[in-house]
C-alpha positions as CSV (number, residue, x, y, z in Angstrom):
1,X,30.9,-3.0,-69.0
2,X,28.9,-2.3,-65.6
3,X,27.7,-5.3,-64.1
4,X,26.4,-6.3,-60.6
5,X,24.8,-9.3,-59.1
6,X,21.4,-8.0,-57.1
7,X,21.4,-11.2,-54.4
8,X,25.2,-10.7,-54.1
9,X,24.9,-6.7,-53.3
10,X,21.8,-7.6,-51.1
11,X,23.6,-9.8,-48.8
12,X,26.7,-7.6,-48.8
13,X,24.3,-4.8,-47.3
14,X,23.0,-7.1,-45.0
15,X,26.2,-8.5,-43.8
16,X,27.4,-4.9,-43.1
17,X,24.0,-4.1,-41.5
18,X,23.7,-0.8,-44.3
19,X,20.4,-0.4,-46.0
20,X,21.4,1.1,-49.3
21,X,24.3,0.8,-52.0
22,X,24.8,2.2,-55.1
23,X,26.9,-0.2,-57.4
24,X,26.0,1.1,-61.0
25,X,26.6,4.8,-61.8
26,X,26.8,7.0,-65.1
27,X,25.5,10.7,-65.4
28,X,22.1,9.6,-67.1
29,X,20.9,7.2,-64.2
30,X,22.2,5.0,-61.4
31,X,21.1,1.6,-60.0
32,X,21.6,0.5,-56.4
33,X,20.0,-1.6,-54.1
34,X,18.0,-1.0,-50.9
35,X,17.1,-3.3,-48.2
36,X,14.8,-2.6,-44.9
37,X,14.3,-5.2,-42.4
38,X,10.9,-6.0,-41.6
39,X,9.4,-4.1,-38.6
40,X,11.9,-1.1,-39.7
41,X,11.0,2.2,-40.6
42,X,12.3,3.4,-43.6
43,X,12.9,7.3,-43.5
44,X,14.0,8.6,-46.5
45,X,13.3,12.2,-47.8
46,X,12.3,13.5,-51.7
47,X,15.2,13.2,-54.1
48,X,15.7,15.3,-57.3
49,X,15.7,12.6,-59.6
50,X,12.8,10.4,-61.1
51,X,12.8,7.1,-59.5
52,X,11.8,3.2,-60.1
53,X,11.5,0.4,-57.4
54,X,11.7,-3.1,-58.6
55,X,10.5,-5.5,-55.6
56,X,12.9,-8.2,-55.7
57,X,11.7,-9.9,-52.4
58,X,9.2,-8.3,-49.3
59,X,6.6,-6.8,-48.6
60,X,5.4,-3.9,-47.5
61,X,2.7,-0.8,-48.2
62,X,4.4,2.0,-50.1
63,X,3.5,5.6,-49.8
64,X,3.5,8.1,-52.0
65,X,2.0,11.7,-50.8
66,X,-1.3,10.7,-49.3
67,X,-2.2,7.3,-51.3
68,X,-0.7,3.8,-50.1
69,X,-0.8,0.4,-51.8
70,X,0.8,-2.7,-50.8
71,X,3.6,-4.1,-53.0
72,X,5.5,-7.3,-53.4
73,X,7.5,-9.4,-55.6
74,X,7.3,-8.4,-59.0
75,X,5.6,-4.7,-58.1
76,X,7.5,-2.2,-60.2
77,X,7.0,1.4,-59.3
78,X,7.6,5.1,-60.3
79,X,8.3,7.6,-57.8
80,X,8.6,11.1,-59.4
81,X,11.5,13.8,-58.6
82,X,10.1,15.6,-55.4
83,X,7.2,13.4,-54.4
84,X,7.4,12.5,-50.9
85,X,7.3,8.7,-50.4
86,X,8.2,5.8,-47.5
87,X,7.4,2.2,-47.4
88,X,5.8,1.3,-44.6
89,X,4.3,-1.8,-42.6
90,X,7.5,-3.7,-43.7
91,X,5.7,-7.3,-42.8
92,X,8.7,-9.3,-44.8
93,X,12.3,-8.0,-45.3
94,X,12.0,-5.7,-48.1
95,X,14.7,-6.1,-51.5
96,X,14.6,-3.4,-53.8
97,X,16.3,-2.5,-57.3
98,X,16.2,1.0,-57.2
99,X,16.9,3.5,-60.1
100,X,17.5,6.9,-60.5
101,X,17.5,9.1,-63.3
102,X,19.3,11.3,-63.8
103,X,22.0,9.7,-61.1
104,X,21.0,9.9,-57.8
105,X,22.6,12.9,-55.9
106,X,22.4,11.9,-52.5
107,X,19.3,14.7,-51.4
């Protein structure tokens, strides 16, 4: 059974001042969490894999290729293999669920 507690892996990143961890893996997908302080930039590149974004807590605007929208608590979002996208304007510290599918490969 794979299990993991989102608030406790969220303040585990924060503690250790990381911004990403990746406590749920199997070959078909993988869960982690990511957290960017607000005022950060976040600076990620395209990945391989299809991607959702749950917003646990924060807000920020999100951009994906040329559009933005703002997001928040509760916003659930699908980021598709390749597409080039940053969240930005991080106003409150951002919490995400993030998964990948397949499993994230680290590009």
């Amino acid at each position: 059974m794979n299990i993991f507690n989102f608030d406790s892996a969220a303040a585990d990143l924060r503690e250790r001042a990381e911004i990403w961890s990746e406590p749920l893996r199997v070959p078909a997908m993988s869960a982690g969490v990511y957290v960017l302080a607000a005022g950060s930039n976040d600076d990620q590149t395209p990945h391989q894999e299809d991607e959702i974004y749950y917003v646990v807590r924060g807000r920020a605007v999100l951009r994906i290729g040329s559009s933005t929208r703002a997001v928040g608590p509760g916003d659930c979002i699908f980021v598709a293999a390749g597409d080039t996208h940053r969240f930005e304007d991080i106003t409150d510290d951002l919490e995400l669920l993030v998964v990948f599918a397949p499993a994230y490969s680290g590009d």
